[in-house]
C-alpha positions as CSV (number, residue, x, y, z in Angstrom):
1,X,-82.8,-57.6,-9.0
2,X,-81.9,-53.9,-8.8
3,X,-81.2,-54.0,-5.8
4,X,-79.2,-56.9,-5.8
5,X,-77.1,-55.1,-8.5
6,X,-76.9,-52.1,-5.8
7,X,-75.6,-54.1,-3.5
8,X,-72.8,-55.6,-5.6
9,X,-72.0,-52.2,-7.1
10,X,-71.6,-50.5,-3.4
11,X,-69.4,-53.7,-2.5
12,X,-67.1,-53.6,-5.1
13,X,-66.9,-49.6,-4.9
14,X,-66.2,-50.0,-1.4
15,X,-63.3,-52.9,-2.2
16,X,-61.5,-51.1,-4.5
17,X,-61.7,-47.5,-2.1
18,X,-60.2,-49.7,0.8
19,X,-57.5,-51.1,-1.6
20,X,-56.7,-47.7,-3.3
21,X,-56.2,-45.8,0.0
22,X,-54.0,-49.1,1.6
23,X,-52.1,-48.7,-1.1
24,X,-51.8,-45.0,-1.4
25,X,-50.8,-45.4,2.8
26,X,-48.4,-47.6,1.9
27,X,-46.5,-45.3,-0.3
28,X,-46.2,-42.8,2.1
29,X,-45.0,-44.7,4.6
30,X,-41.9,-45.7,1.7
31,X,-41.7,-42.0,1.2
32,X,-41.3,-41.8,4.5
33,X,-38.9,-44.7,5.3
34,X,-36.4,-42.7,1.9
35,X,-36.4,-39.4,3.9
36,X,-36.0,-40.8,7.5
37,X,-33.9,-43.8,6.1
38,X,-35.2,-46.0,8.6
39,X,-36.3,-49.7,8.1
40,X,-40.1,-50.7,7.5
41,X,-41.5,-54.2,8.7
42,X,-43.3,-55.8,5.7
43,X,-46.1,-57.3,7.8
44,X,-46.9,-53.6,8.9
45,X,-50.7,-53.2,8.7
46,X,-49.8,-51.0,5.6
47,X,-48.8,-54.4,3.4
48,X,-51.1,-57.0,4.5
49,X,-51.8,-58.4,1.8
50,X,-49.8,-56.4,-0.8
51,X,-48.8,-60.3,-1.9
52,X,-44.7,-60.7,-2.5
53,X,-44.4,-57.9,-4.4
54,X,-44.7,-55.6,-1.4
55,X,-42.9,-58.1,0.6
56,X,-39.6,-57.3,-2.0
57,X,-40.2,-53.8,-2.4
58,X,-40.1,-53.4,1.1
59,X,-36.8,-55.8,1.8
60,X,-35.1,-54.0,-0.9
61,X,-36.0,-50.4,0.5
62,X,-34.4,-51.5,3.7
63,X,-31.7,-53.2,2.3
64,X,-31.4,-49.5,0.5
65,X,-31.5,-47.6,3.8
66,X,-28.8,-49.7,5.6
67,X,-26.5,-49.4,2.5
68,X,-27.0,-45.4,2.9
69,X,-26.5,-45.1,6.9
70,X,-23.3,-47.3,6.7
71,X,-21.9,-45.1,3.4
72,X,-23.2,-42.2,5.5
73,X,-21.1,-43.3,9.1
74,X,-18.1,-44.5,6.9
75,X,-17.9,-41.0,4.9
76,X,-18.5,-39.1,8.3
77,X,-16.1,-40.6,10.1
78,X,-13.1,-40.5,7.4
79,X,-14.3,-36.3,7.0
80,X,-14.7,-36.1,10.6
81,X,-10.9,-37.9,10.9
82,X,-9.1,-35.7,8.0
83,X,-10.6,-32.6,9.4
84,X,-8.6,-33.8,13.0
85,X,-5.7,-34.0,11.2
86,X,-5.6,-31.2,9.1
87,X,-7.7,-29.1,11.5
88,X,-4.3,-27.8,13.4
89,X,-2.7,-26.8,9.9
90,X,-1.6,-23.4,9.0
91,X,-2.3,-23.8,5.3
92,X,-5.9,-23.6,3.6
93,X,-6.8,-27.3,3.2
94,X,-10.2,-27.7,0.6
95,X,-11.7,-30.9,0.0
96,X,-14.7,-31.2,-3.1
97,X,-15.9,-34.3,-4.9
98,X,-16.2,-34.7,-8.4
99,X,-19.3,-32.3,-8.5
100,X,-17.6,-29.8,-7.2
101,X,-19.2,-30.1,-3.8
102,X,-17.4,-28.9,-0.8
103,X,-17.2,-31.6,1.7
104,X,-14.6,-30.3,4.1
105,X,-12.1,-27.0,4.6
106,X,-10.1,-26.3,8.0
107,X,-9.9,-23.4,9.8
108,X,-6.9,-21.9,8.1
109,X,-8.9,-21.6,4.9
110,X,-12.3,-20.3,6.6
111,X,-10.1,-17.4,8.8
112,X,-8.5,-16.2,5.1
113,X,-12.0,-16.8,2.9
114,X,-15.4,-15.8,5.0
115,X,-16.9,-17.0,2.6
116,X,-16.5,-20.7,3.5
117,X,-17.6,-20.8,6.9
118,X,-20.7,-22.3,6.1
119,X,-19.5,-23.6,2.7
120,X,-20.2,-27.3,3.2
121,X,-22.3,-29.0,0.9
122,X,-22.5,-26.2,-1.5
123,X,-20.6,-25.5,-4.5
124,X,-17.2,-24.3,-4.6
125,X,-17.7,-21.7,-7.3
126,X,-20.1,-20.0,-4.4
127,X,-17.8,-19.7,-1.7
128,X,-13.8,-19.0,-4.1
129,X,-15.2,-17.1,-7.2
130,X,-11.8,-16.4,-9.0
131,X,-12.0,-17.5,-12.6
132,X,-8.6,-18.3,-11.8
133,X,-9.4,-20.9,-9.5
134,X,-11.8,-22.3,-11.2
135,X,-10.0,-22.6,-14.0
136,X,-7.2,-24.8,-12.1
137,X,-9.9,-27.1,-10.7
138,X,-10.8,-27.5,-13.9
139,X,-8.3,-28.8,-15.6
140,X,-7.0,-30.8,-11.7
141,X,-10.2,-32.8,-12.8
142,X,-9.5,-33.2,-16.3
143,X,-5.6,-34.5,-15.2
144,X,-4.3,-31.5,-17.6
145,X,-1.3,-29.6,-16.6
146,X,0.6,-29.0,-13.7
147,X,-1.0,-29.8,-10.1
148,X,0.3,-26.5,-8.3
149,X,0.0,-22.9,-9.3
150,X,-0.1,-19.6,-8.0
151,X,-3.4,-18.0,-8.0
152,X,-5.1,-14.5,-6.9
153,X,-8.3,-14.1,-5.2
154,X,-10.0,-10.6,-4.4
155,X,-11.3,-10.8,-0.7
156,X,-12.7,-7.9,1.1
157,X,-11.8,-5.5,-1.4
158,X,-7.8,-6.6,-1.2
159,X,-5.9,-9.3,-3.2
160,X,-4.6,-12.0,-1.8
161,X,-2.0,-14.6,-3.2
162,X,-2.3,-18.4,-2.8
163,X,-0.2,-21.0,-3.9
164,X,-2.4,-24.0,-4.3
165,X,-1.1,-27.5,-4.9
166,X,-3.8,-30.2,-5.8
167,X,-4.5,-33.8,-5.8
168,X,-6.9,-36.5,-6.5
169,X,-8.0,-38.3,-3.9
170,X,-9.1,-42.1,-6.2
171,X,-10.5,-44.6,-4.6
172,X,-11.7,-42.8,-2.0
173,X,-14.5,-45.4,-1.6
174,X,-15.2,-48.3,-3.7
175,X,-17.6,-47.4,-6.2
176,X,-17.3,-43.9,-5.8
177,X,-16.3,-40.8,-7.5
178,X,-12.5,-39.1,-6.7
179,X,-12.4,-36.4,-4.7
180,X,-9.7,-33.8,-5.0
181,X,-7.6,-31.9,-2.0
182,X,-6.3,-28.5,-2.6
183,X,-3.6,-26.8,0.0
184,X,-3.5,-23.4,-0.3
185,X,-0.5,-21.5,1.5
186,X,-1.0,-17.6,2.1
187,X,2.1,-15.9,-0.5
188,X,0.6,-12.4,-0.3
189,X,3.6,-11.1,1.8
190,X,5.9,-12.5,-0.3
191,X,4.4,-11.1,-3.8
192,X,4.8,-7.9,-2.2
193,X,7.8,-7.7,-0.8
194,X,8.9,-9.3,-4.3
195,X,7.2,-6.1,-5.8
196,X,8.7,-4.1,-3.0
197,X,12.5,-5.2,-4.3
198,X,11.6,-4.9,-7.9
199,X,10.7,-1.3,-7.2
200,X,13.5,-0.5,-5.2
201,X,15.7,-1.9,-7.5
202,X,14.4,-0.2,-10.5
203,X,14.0,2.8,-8.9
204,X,17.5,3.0,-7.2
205,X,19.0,2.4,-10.7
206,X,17.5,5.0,-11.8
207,X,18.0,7.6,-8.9
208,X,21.9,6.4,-9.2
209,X,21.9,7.0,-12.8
210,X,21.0,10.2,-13.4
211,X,24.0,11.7,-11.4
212,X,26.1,9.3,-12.2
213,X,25.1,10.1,-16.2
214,X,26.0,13.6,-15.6
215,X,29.0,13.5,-14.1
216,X,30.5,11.1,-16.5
217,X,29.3,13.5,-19.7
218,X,30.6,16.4,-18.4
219,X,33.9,14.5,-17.1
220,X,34.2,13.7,-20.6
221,X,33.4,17.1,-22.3
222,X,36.1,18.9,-20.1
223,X,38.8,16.4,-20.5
224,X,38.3,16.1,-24.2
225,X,37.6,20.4,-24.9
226,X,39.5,21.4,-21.9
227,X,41.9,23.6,-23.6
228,X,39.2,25.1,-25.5
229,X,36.8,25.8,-23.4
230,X,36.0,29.7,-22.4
231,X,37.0,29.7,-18.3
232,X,32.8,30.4,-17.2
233,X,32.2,27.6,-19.0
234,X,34.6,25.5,-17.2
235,X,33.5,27.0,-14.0
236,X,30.3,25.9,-15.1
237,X,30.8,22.1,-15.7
238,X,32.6,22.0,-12.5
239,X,30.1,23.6,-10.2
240,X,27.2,21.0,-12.2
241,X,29.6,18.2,-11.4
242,X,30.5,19.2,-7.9
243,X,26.2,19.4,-7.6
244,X,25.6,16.3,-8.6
245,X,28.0,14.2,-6.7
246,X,26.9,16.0,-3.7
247,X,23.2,14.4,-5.0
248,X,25.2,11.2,-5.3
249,X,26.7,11.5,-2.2
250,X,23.2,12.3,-0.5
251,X,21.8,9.5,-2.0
252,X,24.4,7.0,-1.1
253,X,24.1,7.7,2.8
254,X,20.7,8.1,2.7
255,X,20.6,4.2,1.5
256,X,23.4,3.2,4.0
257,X,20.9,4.6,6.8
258,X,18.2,2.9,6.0
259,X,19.8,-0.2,5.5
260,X,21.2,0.0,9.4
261,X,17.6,1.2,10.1
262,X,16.7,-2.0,8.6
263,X,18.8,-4.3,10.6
264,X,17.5,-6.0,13.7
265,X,20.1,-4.2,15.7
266,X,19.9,-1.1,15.6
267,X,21.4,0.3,18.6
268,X,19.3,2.9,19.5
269,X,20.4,5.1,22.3
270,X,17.4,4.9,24.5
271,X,16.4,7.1,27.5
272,X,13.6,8.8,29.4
273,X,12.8,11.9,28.1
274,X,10.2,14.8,29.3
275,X,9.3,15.4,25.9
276,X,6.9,18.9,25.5
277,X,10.1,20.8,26.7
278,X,12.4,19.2,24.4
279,X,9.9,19.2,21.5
280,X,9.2,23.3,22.2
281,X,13.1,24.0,21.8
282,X,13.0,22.2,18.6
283,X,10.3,24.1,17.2
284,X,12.4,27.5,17.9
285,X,14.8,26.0,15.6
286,X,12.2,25.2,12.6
287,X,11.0,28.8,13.4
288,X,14.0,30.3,13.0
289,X,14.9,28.2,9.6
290,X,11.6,28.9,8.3
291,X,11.6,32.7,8.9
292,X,14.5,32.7,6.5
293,X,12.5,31.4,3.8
294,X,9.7,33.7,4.3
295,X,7.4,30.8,5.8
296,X,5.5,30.3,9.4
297,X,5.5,27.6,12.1
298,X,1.5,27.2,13.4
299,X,2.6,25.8,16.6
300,X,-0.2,23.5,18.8
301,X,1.1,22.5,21.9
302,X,-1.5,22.3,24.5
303,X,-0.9,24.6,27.1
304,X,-0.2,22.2,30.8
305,X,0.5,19.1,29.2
306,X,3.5,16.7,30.3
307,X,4.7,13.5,28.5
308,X,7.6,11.2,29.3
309,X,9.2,9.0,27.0
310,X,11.8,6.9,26.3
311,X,13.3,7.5,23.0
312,X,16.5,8.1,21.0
313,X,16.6,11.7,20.8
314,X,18.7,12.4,18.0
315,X,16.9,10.1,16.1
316,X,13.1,11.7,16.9
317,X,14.7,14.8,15.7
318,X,15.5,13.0,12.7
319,X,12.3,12.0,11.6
320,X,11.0,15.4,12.4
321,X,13.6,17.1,10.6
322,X,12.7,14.8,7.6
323,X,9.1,15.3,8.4
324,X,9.5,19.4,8.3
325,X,11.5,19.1,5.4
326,X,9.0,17.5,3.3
327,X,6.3,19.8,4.4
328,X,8.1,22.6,3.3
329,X,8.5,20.7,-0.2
330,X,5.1,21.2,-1.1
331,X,3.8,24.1,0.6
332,X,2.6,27.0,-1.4
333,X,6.0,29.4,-1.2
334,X,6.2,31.6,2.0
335,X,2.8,29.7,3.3
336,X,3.0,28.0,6.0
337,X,4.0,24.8,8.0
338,X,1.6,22.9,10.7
339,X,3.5,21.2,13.7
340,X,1.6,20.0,16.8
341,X,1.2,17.4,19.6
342,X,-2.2,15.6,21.4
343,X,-2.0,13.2,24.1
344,X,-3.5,10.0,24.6
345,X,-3.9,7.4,27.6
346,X,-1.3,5.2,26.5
347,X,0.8,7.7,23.8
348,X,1.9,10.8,22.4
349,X,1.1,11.8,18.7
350,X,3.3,14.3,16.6
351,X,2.0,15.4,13.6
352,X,3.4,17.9,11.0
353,X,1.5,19.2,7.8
354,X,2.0,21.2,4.6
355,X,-0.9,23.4,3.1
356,X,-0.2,22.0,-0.4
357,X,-2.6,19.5,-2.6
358,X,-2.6,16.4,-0.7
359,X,-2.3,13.2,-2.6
360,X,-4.7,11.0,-3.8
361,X,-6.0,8.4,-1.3
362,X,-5.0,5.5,-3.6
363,X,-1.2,6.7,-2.8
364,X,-1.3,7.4,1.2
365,X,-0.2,3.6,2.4
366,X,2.4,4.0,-0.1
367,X,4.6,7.2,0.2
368,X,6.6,5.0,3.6
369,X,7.9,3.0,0.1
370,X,11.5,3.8,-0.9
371,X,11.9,6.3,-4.1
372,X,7.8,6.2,-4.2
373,X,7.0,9.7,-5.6
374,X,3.3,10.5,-6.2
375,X,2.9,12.5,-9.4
376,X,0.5,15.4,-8.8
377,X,2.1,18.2,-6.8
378,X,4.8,16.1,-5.8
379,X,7.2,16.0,-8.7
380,X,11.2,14.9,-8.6
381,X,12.2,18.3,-9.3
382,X,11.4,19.3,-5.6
383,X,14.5,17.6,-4.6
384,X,15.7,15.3,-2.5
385,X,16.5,11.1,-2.5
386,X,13.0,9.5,-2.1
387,X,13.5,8.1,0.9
388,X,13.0,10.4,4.2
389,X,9.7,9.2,4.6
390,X,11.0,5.6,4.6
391,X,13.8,6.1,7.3
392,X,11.2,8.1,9.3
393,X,8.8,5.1,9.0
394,X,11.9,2.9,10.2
395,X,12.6,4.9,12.9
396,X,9.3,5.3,14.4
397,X,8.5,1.2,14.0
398,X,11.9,1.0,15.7
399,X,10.4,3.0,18.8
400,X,7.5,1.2,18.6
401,X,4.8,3.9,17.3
402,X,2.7,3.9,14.5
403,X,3.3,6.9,11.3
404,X,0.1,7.6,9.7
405,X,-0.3,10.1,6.8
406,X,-3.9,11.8,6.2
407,X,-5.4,14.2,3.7
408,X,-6.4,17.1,5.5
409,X,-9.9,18.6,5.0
410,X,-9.0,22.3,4.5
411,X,-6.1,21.2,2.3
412,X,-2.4,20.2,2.4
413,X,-1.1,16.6,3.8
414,X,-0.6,15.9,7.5
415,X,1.8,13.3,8.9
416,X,1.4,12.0,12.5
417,X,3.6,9.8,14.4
418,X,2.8,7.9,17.9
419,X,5.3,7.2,20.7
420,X,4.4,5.2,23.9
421,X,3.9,6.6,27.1
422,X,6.4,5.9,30.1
């Protein structure tokens, strides 16, 4: 009888160990039908005899599947045909579902953000990170305010400008979620060469004004006192006048140049020149004019070296005029002015430097600007209208160099200039 009861015991121990590991079999081979999404025959040795609840699990798991794939094909061929069209776009094209997902960008976008390239499938926020941004999606989902605004991002250590317009893409698929486009359009050169005007503008009033203000009150004082006044002070008042018209006048043509500087035509006079002779006689000129005010040329010239160019002559001497002239603005008094050449494989590079304090690195791309004045050792009372660096820069683009300005390590500011070889 005990062992009888064995027998059975063993038997059903055995029964339910078969069933229990069928069954655990069986649900791996679902699991593994959801991750591979591929269809399951429910007489597979996994579901004999399961009974019809298998037999429906296993139907509705591959109805499941096939529902997925053709979502899957349908959403990858409408990406794969919007990313065609817009693929050959100039402008930033983003695409994101209601998650905030992104499930497409162009080129454009990924050449302007880095960050993107490999963006698909992950958030937006991770890839465009300006609160800005994020801010305009959020209200673009919401339906809130207007669907286009301008919007800053900081890439690379430099801010860029996009306009972005939105929209919301409904009914994308039936039974889905929106998703929303966004077209961004690169307006960084336009913000600054909006500042650019505003600056010029501003500052031009005010470089105007301050002649302009002093001539008119001392007009006024000697037409209204005239008869009173002692003759010094008259003299006076008409030599301050007589100054700053001369300022005014200065100013006035310095603007008119750069403004036919700034012109596509500019009718250079353009012909070959050997340049190191030319550029030595000029030098004995800035020697001479230096020695009167108690300064010194350190001349570089490489002894042997030859260089032909073709240039405008009279014009090269105007940016180094401009160029000497500004050195000797902000050199220590009688110290000394740097003025050199080196020579390249394809061009020639003049360079001219003071022994002053340099300027802060934050203001080198920015002293080319019109009326830009840097504060620190370079103060408006040196003189002068604010803009000979920016008809040198003019002049040199117009030759087709490249004007570079450098803090140099022993001191002072150095200025270089390139012009192509012959």
């Amino acid at each position: 009888m005990l062992y009888l009861l064995l027998v059975v015991f063993v038997g059903l121990t055995l029964l339910y160990a078969v069933k229990y590991f069928r069954q655990k079999k069986a649900i791996g081979k679902l699991t593994e039908s959801l991750v591979s999404r591929t269809s399951l025959l429910n007489y597979a040795e996994e579901f004999r005899g399961g009974g019809e609840d298998w037999k429906q699990l296993v139907e509705e798991l591959n109805r499941l599947n096939s529902d997925i794939s053709r979502l899957d094909r349908q959403n990858s061929g409408r990406l794969n045909q919007i990313e065609t069209t817009l693929g050959s776009l100039q402008e930033g094209v983003l695409i994101i579902d209601r998650d905030s997902y992104i499930l497409l960008h162009n080129k454009a976008l990924a050449d302007v953000f880095p960050s993107v390239v490999d963006g698909v499938g992950k958030r937006v926020e991770s890839c465009l990170s300006s609160s800005l941004f994020l801010e305009f999606l959020a209200e673009v989902k919401r339906g809130d305010g207007p669907l286009r605004r301008e919007v800053s991002f900081l890439v690379g250590g430099k801010q860029l400008w996009m306009e972005i317009s939105a929209a919301e893409l409904a009914d994308v698929e039936e039974g889905t979620a929106s998703w929303f486009l966004f077209v961004l359009y690169d307006i960084t050169r336009i913000k600054r060469l909006e500042q650019v005007r505003k600056d010029f503008v501003s500052n031009a009033s005010h470089e105007l004004k301050t002649p302009v203000a002093v001539i008119k009150g001392y007009a006024e004082t000697l037409i209204t006192d005239y008869e009173h006044m002692a003759g010094e002070d008259r003299e006076r008042f008409l030599n301050t006048i007589y100054r700053h018209s001369e300022r005014l006048a200065l100013l006035i043509n310095d603007l008119l140049s750069l403004s036919r500087l700034e012109e596509d035509a500019i009718g250079l006079n353009l012909a070959e020149l050997d340049f190191i002779p030319w550029l030595e006689q000029v030098s004995k000129d800035y020697q001479l004019q230096l020695q009167r005010q108690k300064r010194a040329l350190q001349l570089e010239i490489p002894v042997g070296i030859e260089a032909r160019v073709r240039i405008d002559a009279l014009k090269i001497r105007q940016v180094l005029d401009n160029l000497v002239e500004n050195a000797c603005k902000y050199s220590p008094v009688e110290g000394a002015i740097g003025f050199g050449v080196s020579l390249g494989t394809e061009e020639l590079t003049i360079w001219v430097r003071d022994f002053g304090n340099g300027v802060l690195e934050k203001d080198l791309q920015r002293i080319f600007e019109r009326f830009y004045r840097v504060d620190k050792g370079r103060a408006r009372e040196t003189g002068g209208t604010g803009l000979g660096l920016s008809i040198v820069k003019h002049i040199v683009d117009c030759h087709g160099g490249e004007l570079r300005a450098e803090n140099v390590e022993e001191g002072g500011l150095r200025i270089s200039f390139t012009l192509p070889l012959v």
